[in-house]
C-alpha positions in Angstrom: 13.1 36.0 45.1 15.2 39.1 44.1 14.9 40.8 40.8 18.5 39.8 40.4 18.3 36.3 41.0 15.0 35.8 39.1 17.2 37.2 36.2 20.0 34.8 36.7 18.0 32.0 37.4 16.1 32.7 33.8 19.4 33.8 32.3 21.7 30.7 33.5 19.1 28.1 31.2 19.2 30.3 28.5 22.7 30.9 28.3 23.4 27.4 27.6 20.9 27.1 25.1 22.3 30.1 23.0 25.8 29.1 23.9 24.9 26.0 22.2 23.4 27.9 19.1 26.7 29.9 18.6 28.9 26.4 18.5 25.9 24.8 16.4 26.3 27.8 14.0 30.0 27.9 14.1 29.8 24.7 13.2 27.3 24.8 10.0 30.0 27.6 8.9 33.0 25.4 9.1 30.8 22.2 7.5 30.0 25.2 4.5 33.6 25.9 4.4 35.1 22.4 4.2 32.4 20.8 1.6 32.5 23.7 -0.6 35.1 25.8 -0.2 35.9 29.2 -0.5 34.1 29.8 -3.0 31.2 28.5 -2.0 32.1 29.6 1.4 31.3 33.2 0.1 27.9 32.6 -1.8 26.9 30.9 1.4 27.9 34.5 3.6 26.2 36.6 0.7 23.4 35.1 0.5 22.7 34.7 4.6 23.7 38.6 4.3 21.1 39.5 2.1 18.6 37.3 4.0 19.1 38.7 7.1 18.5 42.5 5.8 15.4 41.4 3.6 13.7 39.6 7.2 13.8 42.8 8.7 12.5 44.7 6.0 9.5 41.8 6.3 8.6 41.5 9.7 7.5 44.9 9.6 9.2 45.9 13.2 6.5 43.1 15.0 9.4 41.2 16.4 10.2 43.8 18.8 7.0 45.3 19.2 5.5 42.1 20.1 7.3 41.9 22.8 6.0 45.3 24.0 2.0 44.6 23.4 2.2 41.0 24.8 4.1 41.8 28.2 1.1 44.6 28.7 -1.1 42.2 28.1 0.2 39.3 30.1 0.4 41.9 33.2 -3.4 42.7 33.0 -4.2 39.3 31.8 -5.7 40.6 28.4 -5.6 37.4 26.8 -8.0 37.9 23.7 -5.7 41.0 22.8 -2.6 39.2 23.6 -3.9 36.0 20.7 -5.5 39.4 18.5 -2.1 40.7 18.0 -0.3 38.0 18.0 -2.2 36.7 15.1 -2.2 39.9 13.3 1.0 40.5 13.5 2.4 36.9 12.0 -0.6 37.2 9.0 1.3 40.5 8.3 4.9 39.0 8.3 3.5 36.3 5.9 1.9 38.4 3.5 4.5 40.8 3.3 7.0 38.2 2.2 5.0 37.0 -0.5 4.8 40.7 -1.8 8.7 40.7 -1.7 8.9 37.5 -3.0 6.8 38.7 -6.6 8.9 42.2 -6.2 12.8 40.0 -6.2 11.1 38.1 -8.6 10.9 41.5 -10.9 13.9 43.0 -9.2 16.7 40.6 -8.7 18.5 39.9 -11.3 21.7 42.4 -10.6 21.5 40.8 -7.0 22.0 37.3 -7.9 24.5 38.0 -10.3 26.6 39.7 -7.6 26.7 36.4 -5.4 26.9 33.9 -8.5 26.3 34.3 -12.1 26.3 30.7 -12.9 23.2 30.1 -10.4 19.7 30.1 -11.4 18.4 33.5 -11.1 14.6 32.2 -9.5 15.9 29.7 -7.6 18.6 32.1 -5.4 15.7 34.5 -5.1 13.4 31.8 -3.9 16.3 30.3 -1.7 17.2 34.1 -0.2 13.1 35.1 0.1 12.4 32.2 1.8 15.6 32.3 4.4 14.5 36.0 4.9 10.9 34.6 5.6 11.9 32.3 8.0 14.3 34.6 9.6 11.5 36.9 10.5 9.1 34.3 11.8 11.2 32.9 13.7 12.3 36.4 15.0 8.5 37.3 15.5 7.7 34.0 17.6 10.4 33.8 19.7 9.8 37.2 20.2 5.8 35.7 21.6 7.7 33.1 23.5 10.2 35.9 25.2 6.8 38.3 26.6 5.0 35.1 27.6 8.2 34.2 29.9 9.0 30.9 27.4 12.2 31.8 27.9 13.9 28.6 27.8 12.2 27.3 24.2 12.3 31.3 22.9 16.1 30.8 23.7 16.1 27.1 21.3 13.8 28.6 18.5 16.0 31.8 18.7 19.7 30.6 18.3 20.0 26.7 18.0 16.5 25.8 15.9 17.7 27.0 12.4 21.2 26.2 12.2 20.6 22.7 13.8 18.3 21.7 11.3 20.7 23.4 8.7 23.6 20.8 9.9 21.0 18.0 9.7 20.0 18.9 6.0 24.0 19.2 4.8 24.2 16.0 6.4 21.4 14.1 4.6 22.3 16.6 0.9 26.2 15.5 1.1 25.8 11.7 2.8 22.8 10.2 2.4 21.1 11.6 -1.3 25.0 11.7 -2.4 25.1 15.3 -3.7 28.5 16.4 -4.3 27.5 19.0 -6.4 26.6 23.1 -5.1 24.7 24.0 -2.0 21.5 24.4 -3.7 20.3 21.1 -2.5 21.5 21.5 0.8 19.9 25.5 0.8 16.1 23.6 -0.2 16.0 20.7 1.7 16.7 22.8 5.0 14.7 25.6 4.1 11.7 23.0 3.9 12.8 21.2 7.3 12.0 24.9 9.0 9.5 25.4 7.5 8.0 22.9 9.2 9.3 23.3 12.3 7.7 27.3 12.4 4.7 26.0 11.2 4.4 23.6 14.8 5.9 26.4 16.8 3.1 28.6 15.3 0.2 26.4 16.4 1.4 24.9 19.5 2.0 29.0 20.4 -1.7 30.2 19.1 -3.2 27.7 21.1 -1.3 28.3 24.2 -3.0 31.5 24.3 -6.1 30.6 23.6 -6.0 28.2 26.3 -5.5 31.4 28.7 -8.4 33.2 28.0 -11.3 33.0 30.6 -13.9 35.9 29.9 -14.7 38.0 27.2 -12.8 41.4 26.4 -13.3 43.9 23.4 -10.5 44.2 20.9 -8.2 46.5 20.5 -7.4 48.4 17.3 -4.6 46.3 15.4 -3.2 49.8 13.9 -1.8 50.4 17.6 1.0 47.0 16.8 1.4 48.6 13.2 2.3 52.1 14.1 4.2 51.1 17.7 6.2 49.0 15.0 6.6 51.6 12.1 10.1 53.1 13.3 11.2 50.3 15.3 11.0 48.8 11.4 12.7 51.7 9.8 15.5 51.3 12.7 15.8 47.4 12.5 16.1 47.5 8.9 18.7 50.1 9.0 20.8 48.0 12.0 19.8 44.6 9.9 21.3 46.6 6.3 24.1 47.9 8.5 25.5 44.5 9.9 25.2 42.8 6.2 26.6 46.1 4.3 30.2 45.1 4.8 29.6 41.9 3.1 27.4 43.0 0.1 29.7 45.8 -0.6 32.7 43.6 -0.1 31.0 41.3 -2.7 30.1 44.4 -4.9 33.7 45.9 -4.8 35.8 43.1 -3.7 35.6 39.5 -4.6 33.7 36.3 -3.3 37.0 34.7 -2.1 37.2 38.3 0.4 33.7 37.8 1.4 34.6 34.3 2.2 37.7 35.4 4.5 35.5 38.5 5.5 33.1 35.7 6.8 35.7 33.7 8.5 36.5 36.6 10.7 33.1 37.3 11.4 32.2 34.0 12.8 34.1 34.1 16.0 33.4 37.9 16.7 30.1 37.0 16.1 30.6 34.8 19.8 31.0 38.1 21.4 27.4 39.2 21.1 26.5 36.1 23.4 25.4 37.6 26.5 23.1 40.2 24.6 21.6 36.8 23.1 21.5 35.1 26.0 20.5 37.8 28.6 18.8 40.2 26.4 15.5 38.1 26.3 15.4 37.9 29.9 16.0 41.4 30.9 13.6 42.4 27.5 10.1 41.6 29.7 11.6 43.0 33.1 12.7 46.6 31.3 8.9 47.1 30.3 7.6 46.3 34.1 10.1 49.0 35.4 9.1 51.7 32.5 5.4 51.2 33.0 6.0 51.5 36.8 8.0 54.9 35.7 10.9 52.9 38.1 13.9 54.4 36.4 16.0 54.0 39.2 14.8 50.4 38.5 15.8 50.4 35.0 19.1 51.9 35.7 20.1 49.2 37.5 19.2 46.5 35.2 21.1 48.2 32.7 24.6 48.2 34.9 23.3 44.4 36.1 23.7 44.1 32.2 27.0 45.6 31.8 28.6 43.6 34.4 27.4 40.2 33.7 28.5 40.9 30.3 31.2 42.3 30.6 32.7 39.1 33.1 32.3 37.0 29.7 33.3 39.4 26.6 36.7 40.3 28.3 38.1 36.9 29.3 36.9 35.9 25.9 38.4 38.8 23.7 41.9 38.3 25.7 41.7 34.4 24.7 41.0 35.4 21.0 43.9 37.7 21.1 46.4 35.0 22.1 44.8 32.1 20.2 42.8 33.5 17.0 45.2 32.7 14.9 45.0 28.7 15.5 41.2 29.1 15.6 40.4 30.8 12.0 42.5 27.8 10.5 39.5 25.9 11.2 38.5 27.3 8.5 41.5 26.0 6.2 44.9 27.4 5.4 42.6 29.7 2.7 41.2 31.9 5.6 44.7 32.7 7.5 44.4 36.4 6.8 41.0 36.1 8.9 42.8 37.3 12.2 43.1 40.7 12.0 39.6 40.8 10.7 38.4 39.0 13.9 40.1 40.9 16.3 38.9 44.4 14.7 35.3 42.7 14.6 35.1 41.2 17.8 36.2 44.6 19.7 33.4 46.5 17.9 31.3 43.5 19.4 32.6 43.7 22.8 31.8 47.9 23.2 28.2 46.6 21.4 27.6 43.8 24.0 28.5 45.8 26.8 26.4 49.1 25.8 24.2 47.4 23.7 20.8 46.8 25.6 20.9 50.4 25.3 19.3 50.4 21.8 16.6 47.5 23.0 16.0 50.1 25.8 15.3 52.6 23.7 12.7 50.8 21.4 10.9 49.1 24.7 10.2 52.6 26.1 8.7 54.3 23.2 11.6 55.7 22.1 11.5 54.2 18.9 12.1 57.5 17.0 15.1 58.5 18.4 16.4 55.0 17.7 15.7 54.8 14.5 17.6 58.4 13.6 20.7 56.9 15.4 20.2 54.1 13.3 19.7 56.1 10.1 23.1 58.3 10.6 25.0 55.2 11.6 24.2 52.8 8.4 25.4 56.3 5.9 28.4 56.6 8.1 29.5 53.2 7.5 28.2 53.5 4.0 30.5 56.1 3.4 33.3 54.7 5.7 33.2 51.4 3.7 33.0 53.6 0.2 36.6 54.7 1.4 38.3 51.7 3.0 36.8 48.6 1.2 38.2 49.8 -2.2 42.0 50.1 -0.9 41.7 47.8 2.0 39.5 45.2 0.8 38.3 42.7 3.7 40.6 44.7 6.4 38.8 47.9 5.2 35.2 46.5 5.6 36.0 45.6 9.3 37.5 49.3 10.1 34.6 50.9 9.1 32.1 48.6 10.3 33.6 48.5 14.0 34.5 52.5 13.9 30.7 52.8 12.7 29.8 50.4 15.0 31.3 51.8 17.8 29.9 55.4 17.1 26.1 54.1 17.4 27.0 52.9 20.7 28.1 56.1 22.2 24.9 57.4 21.1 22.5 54.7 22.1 24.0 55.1 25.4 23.8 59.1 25.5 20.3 59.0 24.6 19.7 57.0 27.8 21.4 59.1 29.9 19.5 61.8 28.4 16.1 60.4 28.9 16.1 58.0 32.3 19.3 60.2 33.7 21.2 56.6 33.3 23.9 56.5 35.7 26.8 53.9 33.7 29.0 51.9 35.6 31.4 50.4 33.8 34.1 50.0 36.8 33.9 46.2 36.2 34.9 46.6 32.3 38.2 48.8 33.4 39.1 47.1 35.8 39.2 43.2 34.2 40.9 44.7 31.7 43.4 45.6 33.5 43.4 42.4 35.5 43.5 40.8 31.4 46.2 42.9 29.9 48.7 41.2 32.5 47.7 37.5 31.4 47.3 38.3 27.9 50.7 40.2 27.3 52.0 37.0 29.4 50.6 33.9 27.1 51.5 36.2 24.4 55.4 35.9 25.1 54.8 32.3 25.9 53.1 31.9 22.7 56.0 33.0 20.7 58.7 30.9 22.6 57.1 27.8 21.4 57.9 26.2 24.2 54.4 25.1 25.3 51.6 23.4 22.8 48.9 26.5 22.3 45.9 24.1 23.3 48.2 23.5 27.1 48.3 27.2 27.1 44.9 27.9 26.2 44.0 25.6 29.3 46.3 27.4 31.3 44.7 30.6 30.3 40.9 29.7 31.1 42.2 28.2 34.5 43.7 31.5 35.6 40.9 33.5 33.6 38.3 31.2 36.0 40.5 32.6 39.2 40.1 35.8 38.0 36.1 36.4 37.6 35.7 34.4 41.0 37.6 37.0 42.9 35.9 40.1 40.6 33.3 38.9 41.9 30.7 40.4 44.6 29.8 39.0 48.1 26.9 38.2 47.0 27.4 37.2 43.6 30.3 34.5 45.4 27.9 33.5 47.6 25.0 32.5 45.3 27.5 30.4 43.4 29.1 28.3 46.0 25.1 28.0 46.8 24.3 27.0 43.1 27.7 24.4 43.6 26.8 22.9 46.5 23.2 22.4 45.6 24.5 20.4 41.7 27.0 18.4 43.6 
């Protein structure tokens, strides 16, 4: 089997499974939105935000690096390293959290009363510790599951695990135990329910490893995870403060009711990062074959196998969200209508991200952690500053321009350093040319749009029809050909 196929054939399964985690976690945003409001709405987005930059700061850089150590190690079949690391690495991740833990403890008071001041201090900074926790284990064993070739049940633990069993513990908080009162019980109750689940995942992991080992082989130093990890931490903590620095800043300058529409926005843009969540895994393990083999011709084309596939998704996608985001954010409720613009400013940031973005992941899979990580570093201060500006005067609107021009920036970069190191030759004929191919059918269901002639939804139909008619003929020989082959052989 091709290297191209065995990537689609790993990337098809997975793709479901983390198109099912983005409408899962669309979904536990909209049940935040309609139960509590707003308001509530906001605290919810603050206190994911702050979450999602503390997990980074706790797994230490081992999610990524992980990845690295255990791929090696499947290759030569190094098993008692493979279940050394591993283990090393999630005792790290769990001690480290309970350090942070004692240090918000100390520390957090100014925090909490930035996302609600009516809250129980120790409880948010159990609720937001414990979220960052399980953020980063999950992070560090999907991570396992991805360099063992699990890619199917990385791709469930990775996207659909923890807002699935989020839905399932609002449901049980509002319904069945009646509580009609903040999120807190809803926050605990699912927190508890993964914690469970990681703990399973954990086990059932550890001894799948174990059950691979066949001879004795001497340890390796530990210290080689810890300082492979060191500035892939600095960098992920950096990208992790950068994605959730529009948000706190918008909830240190703005208001909660702005983080809330801020969010809004955020959700459906968020859909554009889809094919690095669903493909990224995949390619991950095949990047580190290629460098080890010093293939870089090899590399190059996985990179511009990336682009494409990618880009035959986030343009269609973007050109639907033009003509119909403004239905879609209502969702949300009649609150959120000034969403829109936010969407579309985010989800083109996302799109130039997606399409460029496995750069970055390159970059910190070939020991080129470093030079990640100063990208990384110059990037969050530029949208520090950038957000210093707009945020103030602009509110919402202003957080999304200097994310996405910030954003944007760190792209170009990530992708110059790759042409600087593996002489990367981009191709990104396909993305020009779809949108070309786009800009017709969007300007068209645009003026249709307006006459009010046609119900949106019949239009929206109409749109994916011709948007279907569209990839098939941008399609290769080849790539044609394997799909009426994949057709036939389901029907």
């Amino acid at each position: 089997m091709g290297i191209n196929k065995e990537i689609a054939r790993g990337s098809a399964t997975v793709s479901i499974i983390t198109f099912i985690g983005h409408i899962l976690s669309t979904a536990l945003k909209l049940l935040v939105s309609f139960n509590y409001g707003l308001t509530g709405f906001g605290q919810f987005v603050l206190v994911m935000a702050y979450s999602k930059v503390l997990s980074n700061v706790i797994d230490m850089g081992y999610h990524q690096s992980i990845v690295h150590f255990v791929s090696r190690f499947r290759t030569k079949e190094d098993w008692v390293n493979a279940s050394h690391f591993f283990l090393t690495g999630f005792l790290h991740i769990i001690i480290f959290s309970l350090l942070i833990f004692v240090g918000l403890l100390i520390l957090g008071d100014q925090l909490i009363q930035i996302i609600n001041p009516a809250d129980s201090g120790t409880q948010l900074v159990l609720f937001i510790s414990a979220i960052a926790t399980i953020i980063a284990a999950n992070n560090f064993l999907s991570g396992t599951l991805r360099s063992l070739r699990f890619f199917k049940e990385q791709a469930i633990l990775f996207t659909s695990a923890f807002p699935a069993i989020m839905i399932i513990s609002m449901v049980i908080s509002k319904w069945v135990l009646n509580n009609q009162e903040g999120i807190s019980q809803f926050l605990a109750l699912g927190i508890t329910l993964n914690v469970i689940m990681l703990i399973i995942v954990f086990f059932l992991t550890k001894i799948n490893i174990a059950g691979r080992i066949t001879d004795h082989q001497e340890k390796l130093p530990s210290k080689q995870l810890t300082r492979y990890s060191m500035p892939i931490w600095f960098s992920s903590i950096l990208q992790s403060a950068f994605k959730s620095s529009d948000r706190i800043m918008l909830g240190m300058m703005s208001s909660i009711a702005q983080v809330g529409v801020y969010g809004a926005g955020l959700t459906f843009s968020i859909l554009f990062a889809f094919p690095l969540k669903a493909m990224g895994p995949v390619f991950q393990p095949y990047i580190i074959d290629r460098y080890s083999e010093n293939d870089f011709e090899g590399m190059n084309k996985l990179y511009n196998t990336m682009v494409r596939w990618s880009s035959l998704f986030v343009i269609p996608a973007f050109g639907a969200l033009i003509c119909f985001g403004d239905h879609l954010v209502l969702l949300f409720g009649k609150d959120f209508k000034s969403a829109y613009n936010i969407m579309i400013i985010l989800s083109f940031a996302q799109i130039i991200s997606t399409v460029s973005g496995i750069a970055g992941t390159m970059l910190n899979m070939t020991e080129k952690q470093n030079s990640h990580a100063k990208i990384m570093l110059y990037g969050f201060l530029f949208a520090i500053g950038l957000n210093l500006l707009l945020i103030p005067e602009f509110g919402a609107l202003g957080a999304a321009a200097g994310t996405a021009i910030a954003s944007i920036v760190i792209n170009i970069f990530r992708v110059r350093k790759m042409i600087k190191y593996y002489k990367l030759k981009t191709d990104y004929s396909i993305v020009f040319s779809l949108s070309l191919k786009f800009l017709i059918l969007v300007l068209a269901t645009s003026w249709l749009n307006q006459q009010a002639q046609v119900h949106w939804i019949i239009l929206l139909v109409i749109f994916s029809l011709i948007s279907l008619v569209i990839l098939f003929f941008s399609l290769s020989k080849v790539e044609k050909a394997h799909l009426m082959t994949l057709a036939r052989n389901r029907l």
